[in-house]
Steps between C-alpha positions, in 0.01 A plus 500: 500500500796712562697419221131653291489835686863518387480435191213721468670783644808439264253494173363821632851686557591398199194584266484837702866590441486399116569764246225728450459626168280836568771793516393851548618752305674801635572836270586833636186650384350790711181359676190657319295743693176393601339815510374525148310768532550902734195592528443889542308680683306814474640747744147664550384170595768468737401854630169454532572213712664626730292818560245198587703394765583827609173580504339245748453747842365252688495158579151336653547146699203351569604229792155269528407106375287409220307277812413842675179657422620896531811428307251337244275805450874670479606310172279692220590844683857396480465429123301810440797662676779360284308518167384908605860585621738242392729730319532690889418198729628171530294252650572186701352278686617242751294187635648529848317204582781266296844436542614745223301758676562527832871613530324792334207524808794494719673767276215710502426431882144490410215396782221412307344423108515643299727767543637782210835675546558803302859550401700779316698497169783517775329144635434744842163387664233793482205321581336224673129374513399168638155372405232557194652785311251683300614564131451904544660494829820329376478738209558811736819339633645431189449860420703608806778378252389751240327154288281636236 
């Protein structure tokens, strides 16, 4: 039985070390580039861009669940929001209530659902409201922040 495992092993080492007829070629050729294409862009896109950026004033977290019924009634008022003033505002919401969300509860140090947090172009707080917030009232603290 030996003497078979040996001689396998041997027929092995052998076939494996045999001459193998599939040689790469190697030429001193520069490697072609893979970018076939530069692609240019407009520089007034680029500017209008980044007046977009420059333009958000304030940033609206809404800090709530999708199980909560306030933060519920909070959702179309938050899309209203973003769709009325999304050049100015940025929106975001965080389901505090899951594991990606509540570092940001803790962030936030907020007490109860939902809860909205106001911040600055700066990323400063400004404002805090904890409950239902009322589309007009939330419109009046965005304008604080000169939000047109």
């Amino acid at each position: 039985m030996k003497f078979c495992i040996a001689l396998s092993l041997i027929t092995l080492f052998i076939y494996g070390c045999g001459n193998n007829n599939n040689k790469t070629e190697t030429t001193n050729k520069p490697a072609e580039n893979p970018v076939k294409e530069i692609v240019k862009t407009d520089s007034e896109e680029l500017k209008k861009e980044k007046k977009k950026t420059q333009e958000i004033k304030v940033t609206f977290v809404e800090l709530g669940s999708v199980g909560c019924i306030p933060c519920k009634m909070m959702q179309p008022i938050m899309k209203e929001i973003e769709e009325e003033y999304g050049d100015q505002v940025k929106v975001i919401f965080y389901d505090v209530w899951t594991e990606e969300g509540k570092p940001y509860a803790q962030k936030y140090r907020i007490r109860l659902i939902p809860t909205q947090v106001f911040l600055d172009k700066d990323g400063n707080e400004y404002y805090r409201h904890e409950g239902y917030f009322p589309k007009d009232e939330l419109v009046k603290v965005l304008r604080m922040k000169g939000v047109e």
